[in-house]
C-alpha positions as a Python dict, from the first residue, in 0.01 Angstrom:
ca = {
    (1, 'X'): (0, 0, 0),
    (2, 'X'): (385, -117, -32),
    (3, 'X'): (532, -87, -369),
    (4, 'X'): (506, -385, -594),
    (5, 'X'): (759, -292, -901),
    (6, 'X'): (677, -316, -1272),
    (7, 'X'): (419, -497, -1378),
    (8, 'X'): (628, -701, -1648),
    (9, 'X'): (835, -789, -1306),
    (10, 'X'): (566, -916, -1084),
    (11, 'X'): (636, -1303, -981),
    (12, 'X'): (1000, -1286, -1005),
    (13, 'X'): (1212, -1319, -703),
    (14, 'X'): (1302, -951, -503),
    (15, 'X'): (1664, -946, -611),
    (16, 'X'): (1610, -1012, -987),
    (17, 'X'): (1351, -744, -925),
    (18, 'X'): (1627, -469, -820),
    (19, 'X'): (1883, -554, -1077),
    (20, 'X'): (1605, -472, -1375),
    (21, 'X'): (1527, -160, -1200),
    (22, 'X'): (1878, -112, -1180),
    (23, 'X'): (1941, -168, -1517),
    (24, 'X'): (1615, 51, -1629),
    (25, 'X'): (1802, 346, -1478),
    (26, 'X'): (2160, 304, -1633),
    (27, 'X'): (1936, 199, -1963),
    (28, 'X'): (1747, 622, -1883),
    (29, 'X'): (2109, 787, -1824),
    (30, 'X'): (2235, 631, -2104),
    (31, 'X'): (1981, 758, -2331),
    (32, 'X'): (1999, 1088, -2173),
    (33, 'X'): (2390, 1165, -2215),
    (34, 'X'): (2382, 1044, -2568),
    (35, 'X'): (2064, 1318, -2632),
    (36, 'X'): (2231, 1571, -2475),
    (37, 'X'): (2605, 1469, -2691),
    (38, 'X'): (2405, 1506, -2977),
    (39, 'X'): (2195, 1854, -2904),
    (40, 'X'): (2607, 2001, -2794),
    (41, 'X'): (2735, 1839, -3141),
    (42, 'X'): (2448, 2023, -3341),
    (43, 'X'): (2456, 2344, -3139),
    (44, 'X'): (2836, 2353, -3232),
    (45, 'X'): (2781, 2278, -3606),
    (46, 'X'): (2526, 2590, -3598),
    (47, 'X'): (2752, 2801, -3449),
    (48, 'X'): (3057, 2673, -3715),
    (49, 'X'): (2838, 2715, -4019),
    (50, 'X'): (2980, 2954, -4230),
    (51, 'X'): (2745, 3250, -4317),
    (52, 'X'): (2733, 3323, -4700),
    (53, 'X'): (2619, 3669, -4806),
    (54, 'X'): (2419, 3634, -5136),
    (55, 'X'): (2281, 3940, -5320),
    (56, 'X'): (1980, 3971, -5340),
    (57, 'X'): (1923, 4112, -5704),
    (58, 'X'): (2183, 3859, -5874),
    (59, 'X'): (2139, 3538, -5643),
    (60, 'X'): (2508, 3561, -5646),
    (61, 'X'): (2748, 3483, -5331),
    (62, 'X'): (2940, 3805, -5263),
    (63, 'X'): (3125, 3683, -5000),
    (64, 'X'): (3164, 3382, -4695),
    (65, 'X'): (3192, 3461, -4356),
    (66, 'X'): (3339, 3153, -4123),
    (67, 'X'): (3435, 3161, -3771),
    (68, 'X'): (3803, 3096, -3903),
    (69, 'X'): (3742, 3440, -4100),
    (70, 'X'): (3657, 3590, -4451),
    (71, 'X'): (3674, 3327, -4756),
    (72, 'X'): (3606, 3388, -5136),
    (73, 'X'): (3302, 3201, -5290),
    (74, 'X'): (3324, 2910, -5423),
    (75, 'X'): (3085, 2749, -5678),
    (76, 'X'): (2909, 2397, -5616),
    (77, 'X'): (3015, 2487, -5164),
    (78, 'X'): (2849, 2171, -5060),
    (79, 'X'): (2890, 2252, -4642),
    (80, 'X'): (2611, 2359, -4466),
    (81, 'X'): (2572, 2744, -4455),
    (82, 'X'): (2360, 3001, -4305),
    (83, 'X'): (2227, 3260, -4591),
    (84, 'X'): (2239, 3657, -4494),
    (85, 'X'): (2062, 3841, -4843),
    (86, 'X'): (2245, 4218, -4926),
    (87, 'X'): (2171, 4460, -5145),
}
C-alpha cells in the first residue's frame, strides 16, 4: 500500500502535498530548538542562583554564596536563590 500523506491533505494536488510536509518539519525543528533554548536558559539560571545560607534556629541569612563569590545579606533579596539551612 503506497503512502497517501495526511489525511487533512488528501485531494490536493502532489506538489502542494510536499510543501505542507515540508513545512510540518521546519514547523517540528522549530519547536524543538526553541525547547531546547529554553531548558539551556533555565539550566544556566539554576546553576547562577546564588545559594543563601539561613540559620536554622534564627531564620536569619548568615551569609550569600554566588558564583561571582561571597556577598553580605541583604534584606527584601528579591532574585531567585537556592536555601542551604546551618546551625
Amino acid at each position: 500500500m503506497m503512502y497517501q500523506g495526511h489525511p487533512f491533505t488528501q485531494g490536493l494536488p502532489t506538489g502542494v502535498q510536499r510543501v505542507i510536509q515540508s513545512l510540518m518539519g521546519v514547523v517540528s525543528l522549530v519547536v524543538v530548538v526553541v525547547l531546547v533554548v529554553f531548558m539551556v536558559k533555565d539550566l544556566k539560571s539554576k546553576l547562577d542562583a546564588p545559594q543563601v545560607y539561613v540559620s536554622n534556629s534564627t531564620g536569619e541569612c548568615v551569609k550569600v554564596v554566588s558564583p561571582k563569590g561571597e556577598q553580605p545579606c541583604k534584606p527584601g533579596d528579591e532574585r531567585k536563590y537556592e536555601r542551604v539551612w546551618v546551625k
